[in-house]
C-alpha positions in Angstrom: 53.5 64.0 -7.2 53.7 60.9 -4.4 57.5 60.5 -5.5 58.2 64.5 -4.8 56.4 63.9 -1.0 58.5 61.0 -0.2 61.5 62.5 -0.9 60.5 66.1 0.9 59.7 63.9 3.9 62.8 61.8 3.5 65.1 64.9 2.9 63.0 66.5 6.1 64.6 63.8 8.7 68.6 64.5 7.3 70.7 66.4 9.9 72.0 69.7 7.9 75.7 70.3 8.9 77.2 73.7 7.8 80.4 71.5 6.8 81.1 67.7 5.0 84.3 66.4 4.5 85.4 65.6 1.4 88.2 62.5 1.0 90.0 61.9 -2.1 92.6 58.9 -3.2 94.1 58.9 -6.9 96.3 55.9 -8.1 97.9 55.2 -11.5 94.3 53.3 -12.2 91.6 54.9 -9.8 90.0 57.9 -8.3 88.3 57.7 -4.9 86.2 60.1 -3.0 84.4 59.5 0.3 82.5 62.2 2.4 81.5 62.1 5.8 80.0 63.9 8.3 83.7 64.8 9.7 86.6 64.0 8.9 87.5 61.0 10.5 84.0 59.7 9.2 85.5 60.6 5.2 88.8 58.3 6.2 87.1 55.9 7.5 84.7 55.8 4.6 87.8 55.5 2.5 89.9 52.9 4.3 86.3 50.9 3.6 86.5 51.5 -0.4 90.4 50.7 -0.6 89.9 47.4 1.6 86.8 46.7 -1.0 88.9 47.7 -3.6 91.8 45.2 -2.8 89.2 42.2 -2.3 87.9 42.8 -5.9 91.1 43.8 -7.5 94.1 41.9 -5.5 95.2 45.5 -5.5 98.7 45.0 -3.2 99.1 48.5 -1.6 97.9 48.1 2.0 96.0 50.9 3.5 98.6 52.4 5.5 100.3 52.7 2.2 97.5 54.5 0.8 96.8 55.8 3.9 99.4 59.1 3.1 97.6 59.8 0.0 94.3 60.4 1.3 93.5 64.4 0.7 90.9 65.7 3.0 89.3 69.2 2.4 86.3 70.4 4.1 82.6 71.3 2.0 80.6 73.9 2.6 76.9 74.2 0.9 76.9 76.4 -2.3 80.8 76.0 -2.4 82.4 75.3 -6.1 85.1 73.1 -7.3 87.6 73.6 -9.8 90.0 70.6 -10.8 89.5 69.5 -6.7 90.8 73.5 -5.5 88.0 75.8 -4.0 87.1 78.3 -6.8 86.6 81.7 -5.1 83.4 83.1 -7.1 83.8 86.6 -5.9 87.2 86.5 -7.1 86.3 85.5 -10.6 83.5 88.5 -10.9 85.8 91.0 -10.4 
C-alpha cells in the first residue's frame, strides 16, 4: 500500500503533454528509441545514446552519419503501434 502512494504522488508532480516524440535509429546490429518531450528533446536524447554507444562499442559511424537515419513520429496517449506505423483502431473495427 506505501509503494502505490509513492508512486500516485510521484506520478502527481509529472507534466502531462497531449504529445511525446518518439525517435528511432536501426543499424545492421541495433535498435534505438528515445522520446522526449519534443522533438528536438528525442534527437538530442538519441545523439546521447549513439555517442554512448560508440564509447562502448568503437562503433565508427559518427553521428552526423547516423544523424539521417533518425525517424521521428509524434505519440499521442492511448495511440497503438504496429511494426513502428500508427494502427488506426477505428479502421480495423469496421
Amino acid at each position: 500500500m506505501r509503494k502505490d502512494r509513492r508512486v500516485i504522488k510521484a506520478v502527481s508532480g509529472l507534466v502531462v503533454r497531449d504529445q511525446l516524440w518518439l525517435a528511432t535509429l536501426e543499424t545492421r546490429s541495433f535498435s534505438f528509441m528515445t522520446c522526449g518531450s519534443f522533438r528536438a528533446h528525442a534527437v538530442v536524447l538519441m545523439q546521447r545514446a549513439w555517442k554512448a554507444h560508440q564509447r562502448r562499442t568503437g562503433a565508427e559511424a559518427s553521428w552526423d552519419e547516423m544523424y539521417a537515419s533518425v525517424v521521428v513520429q509524434p505519440l499521442s496517449p492511448g495511440g497503438v503501434w504496429l511494426d513502428n506505423e500508427p494502427l488506426d483502431l477505428l479502421e480495423s473495427e469496421e
